[in-house]
N, C-alpha and C positions, 0 to 999 in steps of 0.2 A: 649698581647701588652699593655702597660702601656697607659692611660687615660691624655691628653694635653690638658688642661683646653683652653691656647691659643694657639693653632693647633684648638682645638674645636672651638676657637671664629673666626679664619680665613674662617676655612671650612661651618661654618655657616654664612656670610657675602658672600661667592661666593657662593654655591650651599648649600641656608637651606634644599632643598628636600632628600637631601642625607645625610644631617645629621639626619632630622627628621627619614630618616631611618634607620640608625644606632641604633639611639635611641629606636624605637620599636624591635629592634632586641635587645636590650639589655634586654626590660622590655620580650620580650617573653620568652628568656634565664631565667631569672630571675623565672617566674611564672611556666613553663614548670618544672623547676627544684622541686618549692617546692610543686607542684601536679600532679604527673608522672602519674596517674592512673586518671584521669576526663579531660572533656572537658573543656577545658577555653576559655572566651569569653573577650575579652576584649578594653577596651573600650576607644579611644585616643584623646585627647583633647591639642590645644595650650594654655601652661602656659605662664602665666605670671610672672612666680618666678624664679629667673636665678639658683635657688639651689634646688629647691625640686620638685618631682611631686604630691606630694598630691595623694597617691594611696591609694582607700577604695574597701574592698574586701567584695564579696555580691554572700554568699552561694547558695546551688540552689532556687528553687521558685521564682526567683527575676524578677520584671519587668522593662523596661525602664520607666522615668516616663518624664513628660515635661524638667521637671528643667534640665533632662540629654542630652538632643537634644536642646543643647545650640548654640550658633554664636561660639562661641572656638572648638567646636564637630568636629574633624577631620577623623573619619572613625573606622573601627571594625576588629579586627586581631581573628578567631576563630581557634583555638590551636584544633583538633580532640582527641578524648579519645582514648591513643593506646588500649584498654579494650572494650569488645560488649555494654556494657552499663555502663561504668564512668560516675559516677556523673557529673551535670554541674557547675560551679563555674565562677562567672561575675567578672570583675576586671574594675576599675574605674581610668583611671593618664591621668596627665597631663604629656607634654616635656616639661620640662625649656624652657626658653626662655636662648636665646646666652647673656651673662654677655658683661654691655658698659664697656669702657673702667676705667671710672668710680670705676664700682667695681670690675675688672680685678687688677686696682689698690689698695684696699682696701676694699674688701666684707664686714667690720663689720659698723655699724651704727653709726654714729656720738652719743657721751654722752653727756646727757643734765642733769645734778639735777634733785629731785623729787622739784616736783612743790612746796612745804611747806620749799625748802631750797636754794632756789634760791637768795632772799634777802639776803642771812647768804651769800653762793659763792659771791655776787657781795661786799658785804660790809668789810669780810675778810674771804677770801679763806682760810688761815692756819686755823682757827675758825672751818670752813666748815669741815675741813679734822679731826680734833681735835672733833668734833662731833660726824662725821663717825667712828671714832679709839673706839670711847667710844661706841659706840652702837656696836661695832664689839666684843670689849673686852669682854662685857656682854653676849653676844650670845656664846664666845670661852668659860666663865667659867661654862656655863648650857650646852654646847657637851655630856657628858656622858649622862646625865638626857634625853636629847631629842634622841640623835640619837644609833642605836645598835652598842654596842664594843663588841659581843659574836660572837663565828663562828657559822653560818650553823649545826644543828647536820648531824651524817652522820651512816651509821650502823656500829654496833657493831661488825661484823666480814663482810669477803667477802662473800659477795653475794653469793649463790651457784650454782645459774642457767649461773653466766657470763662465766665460760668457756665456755657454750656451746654455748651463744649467739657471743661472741670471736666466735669460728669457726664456725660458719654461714653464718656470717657476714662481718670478718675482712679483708679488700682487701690486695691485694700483688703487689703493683703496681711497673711496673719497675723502676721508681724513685719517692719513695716518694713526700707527700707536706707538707708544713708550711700554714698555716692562721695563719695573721696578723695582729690586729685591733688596728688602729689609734683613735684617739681621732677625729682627722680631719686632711686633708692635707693642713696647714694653717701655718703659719709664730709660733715661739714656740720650746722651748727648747728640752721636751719633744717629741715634733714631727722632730727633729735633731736626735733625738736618732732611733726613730722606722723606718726614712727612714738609717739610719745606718745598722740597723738589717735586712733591705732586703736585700741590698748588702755583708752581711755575708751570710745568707742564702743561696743565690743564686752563691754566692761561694762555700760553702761547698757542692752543688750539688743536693740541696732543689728546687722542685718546690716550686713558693711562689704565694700566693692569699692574695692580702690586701683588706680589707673593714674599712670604716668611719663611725662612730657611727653618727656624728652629718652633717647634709643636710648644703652643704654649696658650693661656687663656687669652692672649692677648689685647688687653684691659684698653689699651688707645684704640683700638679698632674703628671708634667712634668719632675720632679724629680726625679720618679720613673723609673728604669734601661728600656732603648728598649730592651726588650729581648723578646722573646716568651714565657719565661716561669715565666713573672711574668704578672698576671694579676689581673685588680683592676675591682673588683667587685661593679655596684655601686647601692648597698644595702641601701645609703644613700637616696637618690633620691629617689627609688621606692617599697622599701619595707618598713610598716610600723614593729617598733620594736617588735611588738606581733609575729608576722611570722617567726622573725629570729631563734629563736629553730628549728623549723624543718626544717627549708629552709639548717641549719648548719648540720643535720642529714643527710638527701641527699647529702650535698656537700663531709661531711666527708668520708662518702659509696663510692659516686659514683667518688672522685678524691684521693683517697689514702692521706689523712691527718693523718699524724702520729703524730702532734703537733700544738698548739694554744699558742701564744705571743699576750696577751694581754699590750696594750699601752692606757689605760683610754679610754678604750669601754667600755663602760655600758653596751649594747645589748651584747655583748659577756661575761659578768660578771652573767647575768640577763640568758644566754643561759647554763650554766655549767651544772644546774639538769640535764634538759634532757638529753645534751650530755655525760650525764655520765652512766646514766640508758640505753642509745638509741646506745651510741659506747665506752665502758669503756677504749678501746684500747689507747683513744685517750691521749694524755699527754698534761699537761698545762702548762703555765708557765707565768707570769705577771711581768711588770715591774714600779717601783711606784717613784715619784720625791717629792715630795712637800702634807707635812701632812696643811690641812685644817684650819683656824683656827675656823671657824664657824659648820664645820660637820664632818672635819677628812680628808675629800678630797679622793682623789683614795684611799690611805694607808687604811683608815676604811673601804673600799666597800671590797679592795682586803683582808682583816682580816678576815672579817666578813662569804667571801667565801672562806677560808686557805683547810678548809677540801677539797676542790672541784681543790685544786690548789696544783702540785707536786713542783713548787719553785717560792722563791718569790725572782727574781734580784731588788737590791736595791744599790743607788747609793750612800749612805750616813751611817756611824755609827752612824748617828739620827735615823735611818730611823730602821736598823736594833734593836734600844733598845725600839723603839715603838712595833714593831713586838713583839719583848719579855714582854714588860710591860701592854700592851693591850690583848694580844692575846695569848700571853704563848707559842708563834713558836722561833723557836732556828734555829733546824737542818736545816732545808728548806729553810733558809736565807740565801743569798748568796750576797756578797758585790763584786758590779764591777763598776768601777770607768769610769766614763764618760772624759776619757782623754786620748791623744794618746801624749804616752811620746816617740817622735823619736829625740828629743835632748836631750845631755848631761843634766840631773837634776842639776848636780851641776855647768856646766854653765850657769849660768841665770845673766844673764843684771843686770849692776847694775840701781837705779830707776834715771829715771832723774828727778824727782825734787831734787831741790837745795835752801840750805836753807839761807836766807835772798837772796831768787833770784830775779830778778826784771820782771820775767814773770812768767804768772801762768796757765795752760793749764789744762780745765776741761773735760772731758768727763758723757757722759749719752748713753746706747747703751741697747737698751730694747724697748718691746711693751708698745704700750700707751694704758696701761690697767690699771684700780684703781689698782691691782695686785702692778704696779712697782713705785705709788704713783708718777707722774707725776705734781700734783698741788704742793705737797712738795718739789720736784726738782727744780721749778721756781723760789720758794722761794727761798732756799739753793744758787739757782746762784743771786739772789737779795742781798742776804747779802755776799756773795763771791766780787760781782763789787763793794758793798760800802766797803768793807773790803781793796780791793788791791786800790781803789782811797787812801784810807788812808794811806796804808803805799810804794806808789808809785811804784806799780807794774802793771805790763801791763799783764790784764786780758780777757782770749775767753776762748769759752766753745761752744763745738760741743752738741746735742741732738740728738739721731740718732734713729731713729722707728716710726713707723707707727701704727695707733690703733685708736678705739673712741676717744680717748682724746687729739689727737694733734690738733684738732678747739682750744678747750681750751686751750689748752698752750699756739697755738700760739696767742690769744688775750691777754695771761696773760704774755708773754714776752713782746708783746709792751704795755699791761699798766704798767708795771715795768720800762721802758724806757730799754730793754736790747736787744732791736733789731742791735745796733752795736756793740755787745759783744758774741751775742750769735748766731749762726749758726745751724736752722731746718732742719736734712736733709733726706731723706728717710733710708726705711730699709738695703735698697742692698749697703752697702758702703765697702769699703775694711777696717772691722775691724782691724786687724793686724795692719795697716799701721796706721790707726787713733789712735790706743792706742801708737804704739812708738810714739808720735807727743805730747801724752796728759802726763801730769804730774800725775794725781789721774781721777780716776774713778769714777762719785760717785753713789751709790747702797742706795737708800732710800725706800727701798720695803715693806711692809707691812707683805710681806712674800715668801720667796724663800724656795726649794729645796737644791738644794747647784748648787751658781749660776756659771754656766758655763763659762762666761765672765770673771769671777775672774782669771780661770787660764789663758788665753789668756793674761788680765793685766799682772799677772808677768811676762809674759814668754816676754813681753814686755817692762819689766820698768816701767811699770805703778801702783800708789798704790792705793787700792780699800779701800775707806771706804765705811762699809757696815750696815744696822740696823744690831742688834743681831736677826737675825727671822732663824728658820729652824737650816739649818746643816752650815749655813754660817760660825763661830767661827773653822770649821774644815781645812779651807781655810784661814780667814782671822783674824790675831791677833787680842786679848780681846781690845788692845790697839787702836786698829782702828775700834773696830766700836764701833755703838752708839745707842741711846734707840730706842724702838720699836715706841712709841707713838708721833706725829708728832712734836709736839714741842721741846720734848726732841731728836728728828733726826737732825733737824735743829741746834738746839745750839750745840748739839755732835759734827755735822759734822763740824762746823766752828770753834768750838777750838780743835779738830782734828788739822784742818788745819792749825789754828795760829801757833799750839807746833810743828808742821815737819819743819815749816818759818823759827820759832826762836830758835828752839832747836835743834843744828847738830846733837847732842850726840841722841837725840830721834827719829831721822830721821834716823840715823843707825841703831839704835836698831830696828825699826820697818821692816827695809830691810831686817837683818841679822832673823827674826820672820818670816818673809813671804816667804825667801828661804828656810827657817827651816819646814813650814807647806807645802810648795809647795812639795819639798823632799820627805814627809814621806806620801803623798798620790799616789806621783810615783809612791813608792814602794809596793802600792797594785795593786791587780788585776784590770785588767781594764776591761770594761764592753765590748768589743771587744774579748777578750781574753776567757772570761767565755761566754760569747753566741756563740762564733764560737764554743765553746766545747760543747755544747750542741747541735748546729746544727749539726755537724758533727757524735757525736753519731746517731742523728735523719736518717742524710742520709745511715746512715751502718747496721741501724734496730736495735740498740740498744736503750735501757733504759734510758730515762736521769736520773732517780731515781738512778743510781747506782753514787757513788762517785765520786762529781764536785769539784775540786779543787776550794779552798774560800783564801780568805782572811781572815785575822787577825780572 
């Protein structure tokens, strides 16, 4: 049964005793699993952190000492060794505490500047960000130097002992499983994708088990399908990431795992060796959005484990010529396209902007993360309102997302005076309906994947100008977007916008470009298409190794 962060917060405001037990049944599950042969002892304390437990594990010989028979000390659960004499093994966590409503609303922490740059934000914010660009830029051109772009070696021929540890070993369970590791169950493009992939899974007739690398309230929990056969592990909470190899050995044994979908889990990147020496059966397969520009981002971790990984789904022909230029992988790259074309391609709306129009409708629809460069956004609508007072046009601009940085903004929209132009509004908005509404989109990101949002823009009439970062040029014409570096985003995007005002002829041209790139990514495979073929091999005991239809 899938894990409801608020079902969790209700049932712990009427009855905390039954949730607190819930919760120790989770962490016994949990410890039982990754020590089947010792006694575990373990030890329960109320947290005060609505996202983690803080669990420290303490081998045998171990004693209680003061500091552990605290005022938070809630009581001792001892797990029997099924074996005459199992080792003892102590386990030390806390239970979260129930998330306020507070951070029900938004678990990540408000952004504040580094204290040496707080002068430079209040004096000129664009300055600030044009700072940050340049210290970023420097760090992007020393990546190779600093961080590894080799893969993992791996041996030189098969193993020769794994058949046999294959049949020993390898279960036949009446319906296979999937494991699924999320980044986190947290608002995110990327985490749009990996709750996609249960729902294929669990169609194609895949048990599925998801786990979260990173401790967090995890607010979408509730997203995840009610069914009985998908359950969320939550490994986040109470196991720390050292544990997770073997705790992934047991689980792959003891529930028939015949495949692992990594989604930017580190702990299941970090877990491949062993699972590969401990259950070779198992098959991998990772999925990557958005190359780094400071250390490579997922795309170098997942490189760097290729040998340990039988494919690598990728959502971009950027993505796929890193793969080749970095890593030297070809065959095992498999392109599928993060879009569900269920309309006519070649129906598409034409854009409503209209040029020399007398209204002018902005959109922004993204996390408030330095990621999607939200101080440069403000800007951009700052010179957008002096822009359309000039040449008498009637100018709003929606901002839609939630994140550390929306304090910021919103102090930095009213000291811009743009608090009756511009409208702050949470994440949960009916996109769709907002982009028909909005003229342009605007996309000032430091760095994308290839942004999702883009296609929903055209398929709405809406035109996205975008930086040139990532795979974004594969979506949205050379002509629309504009430099990477904040100043250069800002003057782009405003004579962007002047030349569609003033220029019919370039306001077509730029339509008839973005039907033309929307079209020809239709007509790839779509990342729906190539993981249900995958899962569905998985459910029928076949090989995914054997021949996946690709794209281009």
């Amino acid at each position: 049964m899938a894990d409801d962060s608020r079902a969790e917060t209700a049932a712990g405001m009427d009855d905390p005793d039954s949730r607190f037990e819930a919760e120790v049944q989770r962490v016994c599950d949990i410890y039982r699993r990754l020590f089947p042969g010792r006694e575990i002892r373990i030890a329960f304390y109320e947290g005060d952190d609505p996202s983690h437990g803080h669990p420290s594990v303490f081998d045998e010989d171990f004693s209680f000492k003061q500091e552990h028979y605290r005022q938070t000390y809630r009581g001792m659960v001892i797990l029997p060794s099924p074996e005459p004499h199992g080792r003892t093994v102590t386990v030390a966590v806390s239970i979260p505490r129930v998330p306020t409503p507070g951070e029900l609303a938004d678990s990540v922490v408000t952004w504040s500047p580094r204290l040496r740059f707080r002068p430079l934000l209040a004096v000129s914010p664009v300055i600030h960000e044009q700072v940050h660009h340049a210290l970023e830029a420097r760090r992007k051109h020393k990546v190779a130097s600093v961080h590894r772009f080799t893969p993992l070696p791996r041996p030189d021929t098969l193993p020769r002992l794994t058949g046999r540890l294959t049949e020993a070993n390898m279960p036949v369970p009446d319906r296979p499983a999937v494991l699924i590791g999320f980044y986190w169950l947290e608002m995110g493009g990327a985490e749009k994708l990996a709750f996609d992939t249960v729902n294929w899974a669990l169609a194609a007739g895949l048990r599925v088990f998801v786990v979260a690398a990173v401790p967090a309230v995890q607010r979408l929990a509730g997203k995840l399908p009610r069914h009985p056969d998908v359950i969320f592990l939550r490994l986040d909470r109470y196991l720390a990431h050292r544990h997770w190899p073997k705790y992934l050995e047991h689980l792959v044994k003891q529930e028939g795992i015949r495949l692992i979908h990594i989604h930017h889990c580190m702990p299941l990147y970090a877990s491949l060796v062993h699972l590969r020496m401990t259950a070779p059966w198992v098959e991998v397969i990772d999925t990557t959005h958005t190359i780094g520009h400071t250390n490579g981002g997922f795309p170098r971790v997942s490189g760097v484990h290729t040998n340990l990984i039988d494919m690598h789904h990728v959502i971009s022909l950027d993505l796929k010529d890193f793969y080749h230029d970095r890593f030297h992988v070809t065959d095992k790259v498999k392109l599928g396209r993060i879009m569900e074309v269920d309309a006519d391609p070649l129906d598409l709306p034409d854009v409503s902007f209209t040029a020399r129009g007398e209204t002018l409708t902005a959109a922004f629809i993204g996390r408030m993360v330095y990621q999607k460069r939200p101080i440069v956004l403000v800007k951009i609508l700052q010179r957008l309102a002096a822009w359309a007072a000039r040449n008498g046009v009637n100018f709003r601009a929606t901002v839609v997302g939630d994140g550390p940085f929306k304090p910021t903004v919103a102090k930095l929209v009213h000291r811009y005076g743009l608090s009756d132009v511009v409208t702050l509004a949470p994440g949960h908005v009916d996109v769709p309906a907002l982009l028909r509404e909005a003229d342009i989109l605007l996309l000032p990101s430091n760095n994308e994947g290839l942004a999702l949002v883009c296609y929903e823009a055209i398929e709405q009439g809406c035109i996205p100008i975008s930086t040139d970062v990532g795979a974004q040029r594969e979506i949205v014409p050379e002509s629309l977007l504009v430099p990477w570096n904040p100043l250069g985003t800002i003057r782009g995007t405003m004579a962007v916008v002047d030349r569609l005002w003033r220029d019919a002829a370039f306001l077509e041209e730029s339509q008839k470009a973005l039907h033309a790139r929307y079209r020809a990514l239709a007509a790839d495979t779509t990342a729906k298409a190539l993981l249900t073929e995958v899962y569905q091999k998985v459910a029928e005991g076949d090989a995914i190794t054997t021949e996946v239809d690709d794209a281009k």
